[in-house]
N, C-alpha and C positions, 0 to 999 in steps of 0.2 A: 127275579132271581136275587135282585140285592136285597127287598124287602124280606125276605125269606133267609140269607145268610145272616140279617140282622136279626133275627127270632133266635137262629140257634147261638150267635155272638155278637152281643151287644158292641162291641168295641171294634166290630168289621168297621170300616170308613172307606169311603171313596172319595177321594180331595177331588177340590176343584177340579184344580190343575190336572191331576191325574185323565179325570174323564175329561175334561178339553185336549187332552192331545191326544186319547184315543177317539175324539170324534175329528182331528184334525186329519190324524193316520189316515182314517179312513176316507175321506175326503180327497186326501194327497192318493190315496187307490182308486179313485173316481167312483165310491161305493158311497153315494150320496143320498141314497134312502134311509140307508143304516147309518149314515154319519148325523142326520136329522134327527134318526131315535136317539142318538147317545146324547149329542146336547139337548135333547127336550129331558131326558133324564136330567141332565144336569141341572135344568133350570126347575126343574122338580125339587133336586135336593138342597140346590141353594137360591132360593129366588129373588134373595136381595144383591145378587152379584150382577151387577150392569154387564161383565163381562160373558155369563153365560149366555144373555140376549144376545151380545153381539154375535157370538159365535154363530150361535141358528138363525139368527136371521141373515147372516153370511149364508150358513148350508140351504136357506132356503132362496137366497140368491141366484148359487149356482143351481138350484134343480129350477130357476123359472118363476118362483112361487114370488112373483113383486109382490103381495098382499102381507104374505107372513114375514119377508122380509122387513118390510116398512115396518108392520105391525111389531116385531121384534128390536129393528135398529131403536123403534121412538121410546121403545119399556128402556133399551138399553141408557138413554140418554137423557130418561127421567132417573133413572140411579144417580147418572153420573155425567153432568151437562157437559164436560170439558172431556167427555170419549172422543177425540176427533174422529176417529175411525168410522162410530156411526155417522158424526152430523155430515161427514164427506158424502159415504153414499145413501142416506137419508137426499140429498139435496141431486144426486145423482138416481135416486129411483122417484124422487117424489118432489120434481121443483118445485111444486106450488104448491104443497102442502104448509102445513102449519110450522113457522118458524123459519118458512125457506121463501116466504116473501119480502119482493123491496120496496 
């Protein structure tokens, strides 16, 4: 749909921001398949933003998904090493993983 309203106007945008708190919304509705699509969107349209990984690999937290969560906090934290948010649960889904050893 977005790819599509940009065809017919180039100047359509969807900020960040905007689509994180609609994947938050939804989320906060406990509609966490669909909150997964909106931030994998997001990370689609901006994917140098550390923060869209954190989001999804949040949403893929709460649906269970430890794999894509990890896999999303660690992109998060290559952005931007001082995210506390991921390296918290990075060390909390993945002790022994890379960087979360003593």
């Amino acid at each position: 749909v977005y790819n599509e309203a940009r065809k017919k106007d180039s100047s359509f945008l969807l900020s960040e921001i905007a689509v994180n708190s609609w994947g938050y919304d939804l989320l906060g509705r406990a509609m966490t398949k669909e909150a997964i699509e909106i931030f994998k969107m997001n990370v689609t349209l901006n994917p140098d933003a550390f923060n869209t990984y954190d989001s999804l690999g949040e949403a893929y937290d709460r649906a269970g998904d430890r794999e894509n969560a990890i896999k999303n906090y660690r992109r998060s934290v290559e952005l931007n090493p001082k995210n506390d948010n991921a390296v918290v649960r990075l060390k909390k889904l993945d002790p022994d993983g890379p960087g979360n050893r003593k």
